[in-house]
C-alpha positions as CSV (number, residue, x, y, z in Angstrom):
1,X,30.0,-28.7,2.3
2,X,26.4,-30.1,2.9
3,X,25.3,-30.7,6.5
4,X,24.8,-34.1,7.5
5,X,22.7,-35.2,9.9
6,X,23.8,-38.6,12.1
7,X,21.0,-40.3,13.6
8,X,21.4,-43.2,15.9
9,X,19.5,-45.7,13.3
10,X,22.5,-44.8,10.5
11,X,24.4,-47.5,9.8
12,X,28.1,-48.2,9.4
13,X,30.3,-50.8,8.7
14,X,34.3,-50.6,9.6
15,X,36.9,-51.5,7.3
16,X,40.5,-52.2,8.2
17,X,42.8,-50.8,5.5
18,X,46.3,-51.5,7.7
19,X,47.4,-54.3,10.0
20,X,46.8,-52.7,13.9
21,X,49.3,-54.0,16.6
22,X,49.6,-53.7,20.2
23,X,52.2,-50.9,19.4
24,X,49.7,-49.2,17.7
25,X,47.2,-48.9,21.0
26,X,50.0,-47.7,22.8
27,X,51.1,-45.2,20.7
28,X,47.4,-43.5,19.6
29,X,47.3,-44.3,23.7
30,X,50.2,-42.1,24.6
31,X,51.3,-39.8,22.0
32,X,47.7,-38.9,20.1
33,X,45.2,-39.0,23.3
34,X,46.6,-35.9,24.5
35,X,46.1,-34.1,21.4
36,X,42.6,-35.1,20.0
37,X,41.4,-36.4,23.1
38,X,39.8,-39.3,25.4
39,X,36.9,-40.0,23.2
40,X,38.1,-39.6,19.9
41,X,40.8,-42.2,21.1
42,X,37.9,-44.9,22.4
43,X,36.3,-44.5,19.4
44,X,39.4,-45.2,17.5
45,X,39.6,-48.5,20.3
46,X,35.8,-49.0,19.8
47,X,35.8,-49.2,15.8
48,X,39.3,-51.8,16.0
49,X,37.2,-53.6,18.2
50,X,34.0,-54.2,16.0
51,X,36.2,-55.9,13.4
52,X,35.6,-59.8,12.7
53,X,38.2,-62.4,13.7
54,X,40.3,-61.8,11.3
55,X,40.3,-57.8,11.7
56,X,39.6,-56.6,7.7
57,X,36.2,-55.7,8.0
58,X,33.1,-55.6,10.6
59,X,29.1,-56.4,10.2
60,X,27.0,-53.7,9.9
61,X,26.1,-51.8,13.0
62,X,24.2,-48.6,13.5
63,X,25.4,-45.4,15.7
64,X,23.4,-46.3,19.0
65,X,25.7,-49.4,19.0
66,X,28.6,-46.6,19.6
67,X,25.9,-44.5,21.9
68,X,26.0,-47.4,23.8
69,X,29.3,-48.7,24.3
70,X,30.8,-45.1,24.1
71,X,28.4,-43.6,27.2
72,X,27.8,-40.5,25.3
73,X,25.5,-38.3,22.2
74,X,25.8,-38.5,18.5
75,X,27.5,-34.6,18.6
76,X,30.2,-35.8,20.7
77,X,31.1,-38.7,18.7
78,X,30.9,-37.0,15.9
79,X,33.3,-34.9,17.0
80,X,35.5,-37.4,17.9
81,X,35.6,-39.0,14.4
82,X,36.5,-35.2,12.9
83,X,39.3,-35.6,15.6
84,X,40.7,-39.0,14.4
85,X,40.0,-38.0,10.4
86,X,42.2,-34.6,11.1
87,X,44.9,-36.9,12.5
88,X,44.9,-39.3,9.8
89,X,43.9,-42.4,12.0
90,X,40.1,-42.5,10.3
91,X,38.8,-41.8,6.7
92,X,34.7,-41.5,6.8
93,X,32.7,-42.2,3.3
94,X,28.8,-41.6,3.1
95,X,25.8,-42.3,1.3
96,X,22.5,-41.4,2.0
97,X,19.4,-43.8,1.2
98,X,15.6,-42.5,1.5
99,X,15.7,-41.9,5.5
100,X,18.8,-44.1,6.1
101,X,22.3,-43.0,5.9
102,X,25.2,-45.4,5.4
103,X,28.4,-44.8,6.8
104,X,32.1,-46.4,5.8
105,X,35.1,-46.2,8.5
106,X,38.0,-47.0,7.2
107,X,41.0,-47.5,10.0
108,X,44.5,-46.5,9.4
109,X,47.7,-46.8,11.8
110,X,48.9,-44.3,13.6
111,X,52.6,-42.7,12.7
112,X,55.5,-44.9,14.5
113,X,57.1,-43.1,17.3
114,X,59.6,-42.0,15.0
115,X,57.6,-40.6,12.3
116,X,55.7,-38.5,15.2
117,X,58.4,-37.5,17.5
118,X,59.5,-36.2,14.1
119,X,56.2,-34.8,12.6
120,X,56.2,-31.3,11.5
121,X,52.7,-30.5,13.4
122,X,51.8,-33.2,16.1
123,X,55.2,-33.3,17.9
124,X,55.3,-30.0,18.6
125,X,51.2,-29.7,19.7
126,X,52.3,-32.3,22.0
127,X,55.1,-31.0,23.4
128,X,53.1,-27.7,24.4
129,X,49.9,-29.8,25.8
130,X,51.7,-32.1,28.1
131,X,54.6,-29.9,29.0
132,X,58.5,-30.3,29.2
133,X,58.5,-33.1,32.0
134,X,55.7,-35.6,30.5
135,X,57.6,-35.0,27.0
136,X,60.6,-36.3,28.2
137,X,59.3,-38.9,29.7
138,X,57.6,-40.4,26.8
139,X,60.4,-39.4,24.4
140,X,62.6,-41.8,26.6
141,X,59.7,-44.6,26.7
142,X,60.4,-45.2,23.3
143,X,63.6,-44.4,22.7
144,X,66.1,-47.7,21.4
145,X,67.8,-49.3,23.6
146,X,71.6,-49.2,23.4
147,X,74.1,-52.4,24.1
148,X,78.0,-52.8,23.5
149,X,78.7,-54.4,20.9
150,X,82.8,-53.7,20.9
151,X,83.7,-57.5,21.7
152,X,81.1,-59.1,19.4
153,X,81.4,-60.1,15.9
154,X,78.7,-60.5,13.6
155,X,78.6,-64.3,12.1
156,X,74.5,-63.7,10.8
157,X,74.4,-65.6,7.2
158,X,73.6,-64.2,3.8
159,X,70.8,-65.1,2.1
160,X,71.4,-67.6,-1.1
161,X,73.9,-69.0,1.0
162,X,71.1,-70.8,2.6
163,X,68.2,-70.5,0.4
164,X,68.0,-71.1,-3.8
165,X,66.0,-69.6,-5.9
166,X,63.2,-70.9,-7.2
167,X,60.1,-70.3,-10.4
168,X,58.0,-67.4,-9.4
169,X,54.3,-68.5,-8.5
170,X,51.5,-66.5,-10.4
171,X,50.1,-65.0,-6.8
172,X,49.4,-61.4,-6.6
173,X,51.3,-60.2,-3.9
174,X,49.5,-56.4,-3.9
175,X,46.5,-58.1,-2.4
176,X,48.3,-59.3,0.6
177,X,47.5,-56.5,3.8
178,X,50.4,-54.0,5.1
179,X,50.8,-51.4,7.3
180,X,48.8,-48.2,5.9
181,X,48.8,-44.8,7.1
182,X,46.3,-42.1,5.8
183,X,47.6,-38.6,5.1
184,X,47.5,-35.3,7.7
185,X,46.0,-32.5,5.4
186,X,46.2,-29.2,6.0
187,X,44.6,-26.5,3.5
188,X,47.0,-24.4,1.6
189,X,47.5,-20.9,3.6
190,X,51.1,-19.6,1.9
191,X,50.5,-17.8,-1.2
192,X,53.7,-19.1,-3.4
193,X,53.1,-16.8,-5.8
194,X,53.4,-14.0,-3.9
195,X,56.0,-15.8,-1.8
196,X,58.5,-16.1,-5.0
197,X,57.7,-12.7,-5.9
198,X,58.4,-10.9,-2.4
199,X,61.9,-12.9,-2.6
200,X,64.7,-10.8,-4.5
201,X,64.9,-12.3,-7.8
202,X,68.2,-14.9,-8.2
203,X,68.4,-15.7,-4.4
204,X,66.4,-18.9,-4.7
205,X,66.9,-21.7,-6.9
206,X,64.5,-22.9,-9.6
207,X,64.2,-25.8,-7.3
208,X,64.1,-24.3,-4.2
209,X,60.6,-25.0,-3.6
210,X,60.1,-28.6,-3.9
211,X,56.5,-30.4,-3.6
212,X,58.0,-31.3,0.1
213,X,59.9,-28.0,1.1
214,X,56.1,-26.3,0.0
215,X,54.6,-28.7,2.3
216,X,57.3,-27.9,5.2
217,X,56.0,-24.1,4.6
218,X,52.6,-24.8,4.5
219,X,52.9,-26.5,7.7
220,X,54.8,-24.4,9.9
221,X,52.2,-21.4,8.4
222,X,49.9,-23.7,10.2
223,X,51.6,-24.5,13.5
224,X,52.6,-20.7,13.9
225,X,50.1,-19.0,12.5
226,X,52.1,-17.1,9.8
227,X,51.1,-15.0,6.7
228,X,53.1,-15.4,3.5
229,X,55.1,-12.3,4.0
230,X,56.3,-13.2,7.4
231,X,57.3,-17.0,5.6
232,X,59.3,-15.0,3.1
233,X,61.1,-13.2,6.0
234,X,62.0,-16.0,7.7
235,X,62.8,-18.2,4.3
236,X,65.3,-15.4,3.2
237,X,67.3,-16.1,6.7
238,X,67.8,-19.6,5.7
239,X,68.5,-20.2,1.9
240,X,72.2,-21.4,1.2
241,X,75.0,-20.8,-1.6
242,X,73.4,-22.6,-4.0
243,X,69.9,-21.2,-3.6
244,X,68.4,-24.5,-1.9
245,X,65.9,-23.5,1.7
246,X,68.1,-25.6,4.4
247,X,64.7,-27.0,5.8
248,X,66.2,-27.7,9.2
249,X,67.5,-24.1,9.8
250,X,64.1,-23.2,8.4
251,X,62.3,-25.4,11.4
252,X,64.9,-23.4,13.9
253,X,64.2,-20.2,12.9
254,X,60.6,-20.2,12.8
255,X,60.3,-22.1,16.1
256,X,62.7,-19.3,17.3
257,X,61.3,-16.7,15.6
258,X,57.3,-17.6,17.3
259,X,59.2,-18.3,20.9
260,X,60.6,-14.9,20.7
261,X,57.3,-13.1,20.3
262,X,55.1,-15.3,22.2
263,X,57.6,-15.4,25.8
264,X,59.3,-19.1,24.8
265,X,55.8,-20.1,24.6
266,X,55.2,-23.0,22.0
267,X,51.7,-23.0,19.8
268,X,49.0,-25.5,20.4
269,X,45.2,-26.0,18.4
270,X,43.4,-23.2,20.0
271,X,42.6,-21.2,16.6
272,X,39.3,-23.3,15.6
273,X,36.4,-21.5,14.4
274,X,32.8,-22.7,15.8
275,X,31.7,-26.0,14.6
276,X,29.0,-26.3,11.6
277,X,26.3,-27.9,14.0
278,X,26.7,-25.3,16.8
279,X,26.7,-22.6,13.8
280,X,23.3,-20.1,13.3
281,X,21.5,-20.1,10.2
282,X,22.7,-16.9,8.3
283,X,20.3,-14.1,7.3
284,X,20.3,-12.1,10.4
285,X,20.9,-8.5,9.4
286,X,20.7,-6.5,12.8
287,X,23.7,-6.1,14.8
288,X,23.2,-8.7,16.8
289,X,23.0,-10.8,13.4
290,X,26.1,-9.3,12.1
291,X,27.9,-9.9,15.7
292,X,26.8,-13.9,15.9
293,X,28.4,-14.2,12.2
294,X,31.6,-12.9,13.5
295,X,31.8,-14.9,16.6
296,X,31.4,-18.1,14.8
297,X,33.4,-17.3,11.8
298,X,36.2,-15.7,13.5
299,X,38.9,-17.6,15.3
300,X,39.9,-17.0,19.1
301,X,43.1,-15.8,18.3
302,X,41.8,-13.6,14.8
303,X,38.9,-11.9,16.9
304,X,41.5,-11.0,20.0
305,X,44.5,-10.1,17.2
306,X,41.4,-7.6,15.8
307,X,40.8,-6.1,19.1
308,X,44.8,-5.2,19.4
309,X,44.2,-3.4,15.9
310,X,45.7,-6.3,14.2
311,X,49.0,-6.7,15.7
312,X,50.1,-10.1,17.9
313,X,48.4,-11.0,21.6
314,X,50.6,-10.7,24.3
315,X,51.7,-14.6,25.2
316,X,50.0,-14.2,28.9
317,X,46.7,-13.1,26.6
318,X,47.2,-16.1,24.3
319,X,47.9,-18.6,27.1
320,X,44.6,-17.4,28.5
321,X,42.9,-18.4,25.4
322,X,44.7,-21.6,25.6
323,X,42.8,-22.4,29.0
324,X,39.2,-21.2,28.2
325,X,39.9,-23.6,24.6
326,X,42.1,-26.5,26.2
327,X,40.7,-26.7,29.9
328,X,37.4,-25.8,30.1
329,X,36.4,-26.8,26.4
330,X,34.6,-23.7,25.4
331,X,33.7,-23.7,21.6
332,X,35.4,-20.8,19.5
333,X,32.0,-19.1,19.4
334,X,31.4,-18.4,23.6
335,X,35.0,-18.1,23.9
336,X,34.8,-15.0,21.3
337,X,31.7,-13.3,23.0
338,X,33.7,-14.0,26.0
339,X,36.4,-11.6,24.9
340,X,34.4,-8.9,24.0
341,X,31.9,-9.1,26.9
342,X,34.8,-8.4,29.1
343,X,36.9,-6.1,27.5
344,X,33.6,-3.9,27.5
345,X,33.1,-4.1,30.6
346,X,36.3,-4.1,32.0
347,X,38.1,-0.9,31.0
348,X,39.7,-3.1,28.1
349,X,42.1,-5.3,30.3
350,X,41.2,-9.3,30.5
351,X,41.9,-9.8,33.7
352,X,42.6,-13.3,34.2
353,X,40.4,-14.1,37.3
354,X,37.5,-12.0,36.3
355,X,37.4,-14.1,32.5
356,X,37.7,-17.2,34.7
357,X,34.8,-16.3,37.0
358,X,32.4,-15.8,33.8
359,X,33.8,-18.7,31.8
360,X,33.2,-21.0,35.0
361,X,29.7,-20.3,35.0
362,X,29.1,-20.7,31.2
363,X,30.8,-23.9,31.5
364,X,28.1,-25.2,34.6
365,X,25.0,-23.7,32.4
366,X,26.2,-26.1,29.3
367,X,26.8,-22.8,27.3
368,X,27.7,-23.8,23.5
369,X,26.8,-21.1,20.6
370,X,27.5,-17.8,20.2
371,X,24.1,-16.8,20.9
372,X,23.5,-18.4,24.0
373,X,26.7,-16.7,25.6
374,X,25.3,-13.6,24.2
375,X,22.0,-13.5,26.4
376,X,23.4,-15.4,29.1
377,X,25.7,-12.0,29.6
378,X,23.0,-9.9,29.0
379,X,20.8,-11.1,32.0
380,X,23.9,-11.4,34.1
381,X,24.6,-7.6,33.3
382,X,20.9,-6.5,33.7
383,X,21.3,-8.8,37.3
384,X,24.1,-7.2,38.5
385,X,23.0,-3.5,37.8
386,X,20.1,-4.3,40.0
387,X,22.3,-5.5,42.7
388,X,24.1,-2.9,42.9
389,X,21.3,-0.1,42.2
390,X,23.0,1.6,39.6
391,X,20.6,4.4,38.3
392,X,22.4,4.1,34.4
393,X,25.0,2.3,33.1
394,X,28.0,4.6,32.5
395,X,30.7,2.0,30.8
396,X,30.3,0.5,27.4
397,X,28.7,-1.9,26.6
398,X,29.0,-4.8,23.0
399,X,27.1,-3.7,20.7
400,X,25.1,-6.5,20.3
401,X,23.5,-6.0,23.4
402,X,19.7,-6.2,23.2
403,X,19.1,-2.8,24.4
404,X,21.2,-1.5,21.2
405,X,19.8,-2.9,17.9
406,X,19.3,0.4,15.9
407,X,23.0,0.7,13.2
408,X,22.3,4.7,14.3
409,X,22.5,4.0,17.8
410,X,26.1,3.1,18.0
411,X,29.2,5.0,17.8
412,X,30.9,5.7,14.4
413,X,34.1,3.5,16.5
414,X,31.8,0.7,16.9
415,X,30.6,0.8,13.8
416,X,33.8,0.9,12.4
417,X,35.2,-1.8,14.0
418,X,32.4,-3.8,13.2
419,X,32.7,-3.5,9.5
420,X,36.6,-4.3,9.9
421,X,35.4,-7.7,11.2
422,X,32.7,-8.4,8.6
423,X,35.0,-7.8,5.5
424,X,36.8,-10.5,6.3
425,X,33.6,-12.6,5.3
426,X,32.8,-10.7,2.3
């Protein structure tokens, strides 16, 4: 996909496509804020408010109107915009005119509290960023209220017992506004052809795998990180007598199955790979080079899975992650260096405190890309050699260390590994 620049003079107009409540701010208030966040949610706020009178559509305004009002850069709200697009509360449409780009918002409502208590993907992400307690407590906010009804009888009236009918007016009633709710996408990542043929032939049914049971699949690949073949594993647990996937046992068992692994740990979206803007321009052929391409094209969880020759993090290894993503907001990129800064250095353990102490000081110095962490660790190292009058350094060190730039220089393990990562990308 191109790269596309926002400048502060771009403008935008915002287009109401639903009809936004009160309800509505509560719930993107409550139930979405903790997942995509304070500013993505006062942008949400800030577009709704820009509408006219009537709330279909706004004037034009450019982005430093949002600078403004929003007390923060163009990268963050952009940001926040991929935040509410991934959700499904914003669609964004572009055009670009000699040096001025033009911008369409269009806003959508958020799921009821039904529809997200119930979600597939965001009730769960919630769940395991607010924790058991605050769950509850908003699962009971909105939960209906009950009454006893046992000595009531209904006497409500039926309709053409008050009304008559009468000649249908020529109005077009699809031109009158309604609730409208965009679409969560999630790329395909199961494989059904291989799926269907890693299943025994004659256990599923020709219509086993409706358009929604492939989305149910395709989502909990998602949520749990899962391969194809471990989705076929767990689908052949939970197809019945007639050949049908029982979609709820399917949900139980794959929940189960991850809590099992991961210490009754539930997922959360940690496994982002760097953003395009905080990305280097490719070309770089040196180790260093090769290293910056895997850090930013490599996911936190991928790049640690690699480092345990390919099998699953421990959970306390993964809730780590989970802090240096969730907590202190390091991009994918730093947090990836990260690992492999201290695993070097460290006798291959990543001790908790000792990550924390690095990570604090990347998060104080602003520390963004890849390449940035990469040098910031190299002076610290160089630093703390000098401190302590070390004559030569006896542990390993990454290899993309500027002292080791020469493919001959490092060991055929390095090497090795190093190509592991990279075919990935080839």
């Amino acid at each position: 996909m191109k790269k596309i620049s926002l400048l502060p003079a771009d403008t935008y107009v915002v287009i109401n496509k639903t009809i936004l409540t009160e309800i509505d701010r509560k719930i993107v208030t409550n139930l979405y804020k903790p997942i995509i966040g304070p500013t993505s949610v006062s942008l949400y706020l800030t577009l709704w408010s820009d509408l006219d009178k009537r709330e279909l559509i706004s004037k034009d305004f450019n982005h430093h109107h949002l600078m403004t009002l929003l007390k923060t850069n163009l990268e963050d709200i952009k940001k926040a915009r991929k935040g509410l697009e991934a959700v499904g509360l914003l669609k964004t449409f572009y055009k670009s005119e000699d040096n001025l780009n033009s911008y369409i918002y269009e806003l959508y409502s958020p799921l009821s509290a039904y529809e997200f208590f119930n979600h597939p993907v965001l009730n769960i992400v919630l769940y395991n960023n607010i924790g058991a307690s605050e769950y509850q407590y908003l699962l009971n906010l909105y939960k209906k209220p009950t009454f006893n009804y046992s000595e009531f009888k209904e006497i409500s009236e039926i309709m053409n017992n008050t009304f008559k009918s009468v000649i249908k007016t020529g109005i077009n009633y699809n031109e009158v506004q309604k609730h409208e709710k965009s679409e969560i996408k999630i790329s395909s990542l199961i494989d059904f052809d291989l799926l269907i043929s890693s299943i025994p032939n004659k256990v599923l049914n020709e219509k086993a795998l409706s358009k929604k049971i492939k989305e149910t699949i395709n989502n909990l690949a998602f949520i749990y990180n899962l391969d194809t073949l471990k989705m076929s594993e767990l689908i052949r647990l939970v197809v019945d007598e007639k050949g049908l996937i029982n979609k709820d046992l399917l949900l139980k068992e794959t929940r189960k199955y991850y809590e099992y692994n991961n210490n009754g740990s539930l997922p959360t979206l940690i496994y982002r790979t760097q953003p395009e803007h905080l990305k280097t321009p490719e070309g770089n052929l040196s180790n260093r080079g090769k290293m910056i391409y895997i850090f930013e094209n490599t996911s936190p969880y991928d790049f640690l899975k690699s480092k345990y020759k390919n099998t699953n993090p421990t959970a306390r290894d993964l809730r780590l992650l989970e802090y240096l993503a969730l907590d202190l907001n390091l991009t994918p990129g730093v947090i990836n260096v990260l690992i492999d800064y201290v695993l070097r250095i460290n006798s291959n353990k990543l001790n908790k405190a000792f990550v924390e102490t690095i990570a604090g000081q990347w998060v104080r110095l602003g520390i963004k890309t890849a390449s940035d962490a990469m040098s910031v660790a190299e002076k610290e190292h160089k630093k703390n050699n000098k401190k302590i009058g070390t004559l030569k350094e006896e542990k390993p060190l990454p290899v993309w260390f500027n002292a080791i730039n020469n493919i001959n220089q490092i060991s055929n393990e390095e090497k090795e590994e190093m190509e592991n990562l990279l075919k990935d990308f080839r």
